[in-house]
C-alpha positions as CSV (number, residue, x, y, z in Angstrom):
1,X,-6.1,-7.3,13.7
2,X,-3.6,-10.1,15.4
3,X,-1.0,-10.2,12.9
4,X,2.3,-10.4,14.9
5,X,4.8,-11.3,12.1
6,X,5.6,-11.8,8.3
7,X,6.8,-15.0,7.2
8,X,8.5,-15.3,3.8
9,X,8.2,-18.7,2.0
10,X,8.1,-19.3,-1.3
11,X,4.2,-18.9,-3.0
12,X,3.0,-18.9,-5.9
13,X,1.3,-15.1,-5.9
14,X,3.5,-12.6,-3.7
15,X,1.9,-13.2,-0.9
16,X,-0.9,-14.0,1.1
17,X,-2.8,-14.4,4.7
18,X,-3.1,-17.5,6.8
19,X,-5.5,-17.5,9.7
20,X,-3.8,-19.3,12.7
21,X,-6.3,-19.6,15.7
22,X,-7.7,-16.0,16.2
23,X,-4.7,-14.2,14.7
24,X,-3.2,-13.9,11.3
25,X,0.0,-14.7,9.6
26,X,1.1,-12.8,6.4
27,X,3.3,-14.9,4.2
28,X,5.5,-13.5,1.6
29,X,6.8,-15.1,-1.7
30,X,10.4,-15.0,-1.2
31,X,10.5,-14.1,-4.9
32,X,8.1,-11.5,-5.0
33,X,9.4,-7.8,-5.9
34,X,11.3,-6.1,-3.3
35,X,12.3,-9.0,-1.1
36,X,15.7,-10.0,0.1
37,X,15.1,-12.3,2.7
38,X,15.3,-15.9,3.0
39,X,13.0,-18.9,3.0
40,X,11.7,-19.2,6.7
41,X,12.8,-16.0,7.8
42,X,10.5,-14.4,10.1
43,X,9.7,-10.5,10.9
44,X,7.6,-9.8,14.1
45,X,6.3,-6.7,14.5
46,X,8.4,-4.6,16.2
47,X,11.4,-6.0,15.9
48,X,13.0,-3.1,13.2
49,X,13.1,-5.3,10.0
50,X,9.9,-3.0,8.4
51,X,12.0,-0.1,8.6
52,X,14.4,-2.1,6.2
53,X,11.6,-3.1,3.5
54,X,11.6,-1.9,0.3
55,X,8.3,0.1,-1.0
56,X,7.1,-2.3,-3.3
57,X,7.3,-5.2,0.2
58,X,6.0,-2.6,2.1
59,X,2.7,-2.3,0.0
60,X,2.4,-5.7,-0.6
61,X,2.3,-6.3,3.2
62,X,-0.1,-3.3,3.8
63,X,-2.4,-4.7,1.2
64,X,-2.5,-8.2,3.1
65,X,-3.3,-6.7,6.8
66,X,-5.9,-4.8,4.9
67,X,-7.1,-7.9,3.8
68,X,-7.1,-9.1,7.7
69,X,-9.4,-6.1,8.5
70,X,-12.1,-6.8,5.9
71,X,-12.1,-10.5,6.9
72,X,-12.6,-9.3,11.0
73,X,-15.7,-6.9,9.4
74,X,-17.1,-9.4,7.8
75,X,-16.6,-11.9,11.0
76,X,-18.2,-9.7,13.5
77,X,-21.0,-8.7,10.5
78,X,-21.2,-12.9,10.3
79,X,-21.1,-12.6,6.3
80,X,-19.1,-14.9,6.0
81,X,-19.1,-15.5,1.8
82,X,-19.6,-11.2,1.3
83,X,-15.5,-11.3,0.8
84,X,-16.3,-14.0,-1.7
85,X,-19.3,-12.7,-3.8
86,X,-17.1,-9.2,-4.2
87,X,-13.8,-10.3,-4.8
88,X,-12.4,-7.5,-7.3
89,X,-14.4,-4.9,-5.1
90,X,-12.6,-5.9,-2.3
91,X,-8.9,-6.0,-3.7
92,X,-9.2,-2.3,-5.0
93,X,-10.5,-1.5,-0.7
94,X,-7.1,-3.4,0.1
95,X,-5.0,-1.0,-2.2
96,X,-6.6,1.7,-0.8
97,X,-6.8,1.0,2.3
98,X,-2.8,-0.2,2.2
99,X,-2.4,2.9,0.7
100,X,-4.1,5.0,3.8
101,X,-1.9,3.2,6.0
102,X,1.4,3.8,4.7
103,X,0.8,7.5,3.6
104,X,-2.0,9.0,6.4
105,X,-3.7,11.8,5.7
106,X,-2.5,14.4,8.6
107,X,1.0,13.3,8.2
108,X,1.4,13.5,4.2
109,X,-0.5,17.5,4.5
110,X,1.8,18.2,6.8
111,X,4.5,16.7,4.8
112,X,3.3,18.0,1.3
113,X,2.6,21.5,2.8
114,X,3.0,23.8,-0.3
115,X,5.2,21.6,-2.1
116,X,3.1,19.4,-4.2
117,X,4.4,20.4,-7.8
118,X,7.9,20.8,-6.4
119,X,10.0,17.4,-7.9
120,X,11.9,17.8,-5.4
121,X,10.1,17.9,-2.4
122,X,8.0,15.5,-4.0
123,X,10.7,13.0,-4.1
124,X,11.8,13.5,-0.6
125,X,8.3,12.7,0.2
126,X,8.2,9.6,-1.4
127,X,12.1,8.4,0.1
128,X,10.8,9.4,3.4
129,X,7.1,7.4,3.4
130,X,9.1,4.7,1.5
131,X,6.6,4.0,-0.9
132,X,6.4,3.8,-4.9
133,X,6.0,7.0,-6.8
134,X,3.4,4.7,-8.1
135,X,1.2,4.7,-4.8
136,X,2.2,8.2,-3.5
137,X,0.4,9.5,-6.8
138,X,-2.4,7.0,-6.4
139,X,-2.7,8.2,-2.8
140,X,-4.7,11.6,-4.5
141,X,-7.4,9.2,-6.3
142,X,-9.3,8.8,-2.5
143,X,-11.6,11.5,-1.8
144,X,-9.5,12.4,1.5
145,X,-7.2,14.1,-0.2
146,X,-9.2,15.4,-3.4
147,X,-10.9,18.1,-0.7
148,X,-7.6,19.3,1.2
149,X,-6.0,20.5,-2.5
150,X,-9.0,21.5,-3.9
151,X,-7.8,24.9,-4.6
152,X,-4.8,23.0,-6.8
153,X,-5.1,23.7,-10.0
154,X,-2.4,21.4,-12.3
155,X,-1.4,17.3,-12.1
156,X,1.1,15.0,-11.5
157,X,1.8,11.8,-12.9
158,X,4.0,9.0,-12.1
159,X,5.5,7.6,-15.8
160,X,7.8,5.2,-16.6
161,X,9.9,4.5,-20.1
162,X,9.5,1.0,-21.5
163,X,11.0,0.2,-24.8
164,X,12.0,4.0,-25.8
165,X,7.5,4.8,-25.0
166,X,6.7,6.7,-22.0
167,X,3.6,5.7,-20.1
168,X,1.7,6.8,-17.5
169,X,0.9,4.2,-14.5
170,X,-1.0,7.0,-12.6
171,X,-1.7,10.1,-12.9
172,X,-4.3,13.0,-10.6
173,X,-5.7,15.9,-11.9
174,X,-6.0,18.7,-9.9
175,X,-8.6,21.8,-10.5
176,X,-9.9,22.2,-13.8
């Protein structure tokens, strides 16, 4: 989709997309979560720095090229204001789509293989993709995934402790 680098700078929201002749730039808050670079530091593609992200950047960057691909839809559909008139539709397609990107389909089955209610395994999942127990277990909510473990029977659930209560951010159900 033309985007060729990251800049961080500092925002007011965590980030966002500025079209620059036919390409894109995503910017990054230099205070949003999981940053630890600079004001005016740049990260072209290809260049390694991704690889040194933390999960939490990583998404939020996934979420803004997804972002570039529903604004190059709606350019060559020439519907223009659709983006616009659908604006909370369209941020839950950029979480999912972000979230297709950094954990694909063939790669996470292959990954998963048996292990899906092994904590373990689970967790070396996760460290490996590089993404939030939050969004691996979010990952399961698009029908993709629903029909490969649809002999599953069981869930899993990504919860966190706040002030002594546990809570469940996400959670999948599995079977009946």
């Amino acid at each position: 989709v033309g985007i060729q680098h990251v800049r961080f700078s500092p925002l007011i929201s965590d980030a966002g997309l500025a079209k620059r002749s036919d390409s894109f730039e995503v910017i990054v808050n230099t205070e949003a979560p999981g940053v630890t670079l600079p004001a005016n530091t740049t990260a072209s593609v290809g260049d390694g720095t991704w690889a040194t992200f933390q999960p939490s950047l990583r998404f939020t960057i996934a979420h803004e090229i997804a972002h570039a691909v529903f604004i190059r839809a709606a350019e060559r559909a020439k519907e223009g204001d659709l983006l616009q008139k659908h604006r909370p539709d369209v941020e839950e397609a950029c979480k999912n789509l972000a979230r297709l990107m950094l954990l694909p389909r063939g790669v996470l089955i292959r990954e998963i293989g048996e292990g899906l209610f092994d904590l373990d395994h689970v967790r070396g999942i996760i460290e490996a993709f590089r993404v939030s127990p939050e969004v691996f277990v979010r990952r399961f909510h698009l029908s993709d995934l629903n029909r490969q473990h649809g002999k599953l029977d069981g869930f899993i659930a990504f919860v966190q402790e706040r002030e002594g209560r546990l809570y469940i951010k996400a959670g999948h159900v599995f079977g009946s």
